[in-house]
ZAKOLDO-679477 format. One record per residue (C-alpha): residue in one letter; x, y, z. Coordinates in steps of 0.25 Angstrom, whole numbers, plus 5000, padded with zeros to 4 digits. Each point is the difference from the previous one (the first is absolute). Layout:
N
AXYZ;...
END
This chain:
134
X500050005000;X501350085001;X500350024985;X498350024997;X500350115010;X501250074998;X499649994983;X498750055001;X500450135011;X501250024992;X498950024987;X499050105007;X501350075005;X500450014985;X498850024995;X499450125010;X501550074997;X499850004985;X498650055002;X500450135009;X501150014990;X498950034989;X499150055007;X501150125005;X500550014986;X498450014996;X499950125008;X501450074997;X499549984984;X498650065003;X500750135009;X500950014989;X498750004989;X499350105009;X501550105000;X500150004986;X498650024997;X500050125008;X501450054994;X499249984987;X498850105002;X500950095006;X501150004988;X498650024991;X499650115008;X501150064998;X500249984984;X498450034998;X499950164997;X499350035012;X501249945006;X501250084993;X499350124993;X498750045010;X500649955015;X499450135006;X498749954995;X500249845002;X499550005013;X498650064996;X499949914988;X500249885010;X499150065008;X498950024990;X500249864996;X500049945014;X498650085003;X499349944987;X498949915004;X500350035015;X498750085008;X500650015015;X501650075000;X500049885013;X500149894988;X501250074992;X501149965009;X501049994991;X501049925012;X498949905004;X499749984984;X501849954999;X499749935012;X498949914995;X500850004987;X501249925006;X499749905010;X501250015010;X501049865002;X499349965012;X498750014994;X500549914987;X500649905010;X498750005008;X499249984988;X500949904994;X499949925013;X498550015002;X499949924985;X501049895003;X499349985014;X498550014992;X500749924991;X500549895009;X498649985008;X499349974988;X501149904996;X499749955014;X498550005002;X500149924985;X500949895004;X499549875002;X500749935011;X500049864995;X500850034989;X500950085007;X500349875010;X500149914988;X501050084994;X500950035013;X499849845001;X500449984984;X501350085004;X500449945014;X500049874994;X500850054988;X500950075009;X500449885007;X500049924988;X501350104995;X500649985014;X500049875003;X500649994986;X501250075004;
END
């Protein structure tokens, strides 16, 4: 039962690290996404000819097109409208664990537990087949 034991521990340990490792690099890709989105709008902001030719009246064409369709001036929040734009990190990471756990029960309330005990039998049996081999 040793080498069931040590084999299969050192495979969730192996596996869980390579997952973190994904996930982490998931998450510096979609910062890195957001960061040069934002670099992107501001670059064109710039290039547009409100931008360069008309800056002293850019910030009242912005603002005339941030009130279009707006009745209250409470729901042109310019800040808060950013905000909901570009999720932070830890709001990504909740997110991402919320759909592997939702993910994970359903897998769960789905299993039928006869099959899984005939499968761990099926591989008990082969596993000590391939030992008593050696």
């Amino acid at each position: 039962m040793g080498f069931a034991a040590g084999f299969f521990g050192g495979f969730a340990l192996t596996s869980s690290i390579l997952y973190l490792s994904v996930q982490v690099h998931r998450a510096n890709r979609l910062q890195q996404q957001a960061m040069i989105r934002e670099q992107t709008e501001i670059l064109n902001a710039l290039a547009s000819p409100a931008g360069t030719y008309y800056r002293k009246f850019a910030h009242l064409q912005s603002e005339a097109d941030s009130w279009k369709g707006k009745k209250y001036k409470e729901d042109n929040d310019v800040d808060d409208m950013s905000k909901r734009r570009r999720p932070s990190r830890q709001a990504l990471l909740k997110h991402q664990w919320n759909k592997e756990a939702e993910s994970l029960t359903r897998k769960a309330l789905a299993v039928r537990w006869e099959d899984v005990r005939g499968t761990a039998a099926e591989g008990y049996k082969a596993i000590t087949r391939l030992v008593k081999k050696e």
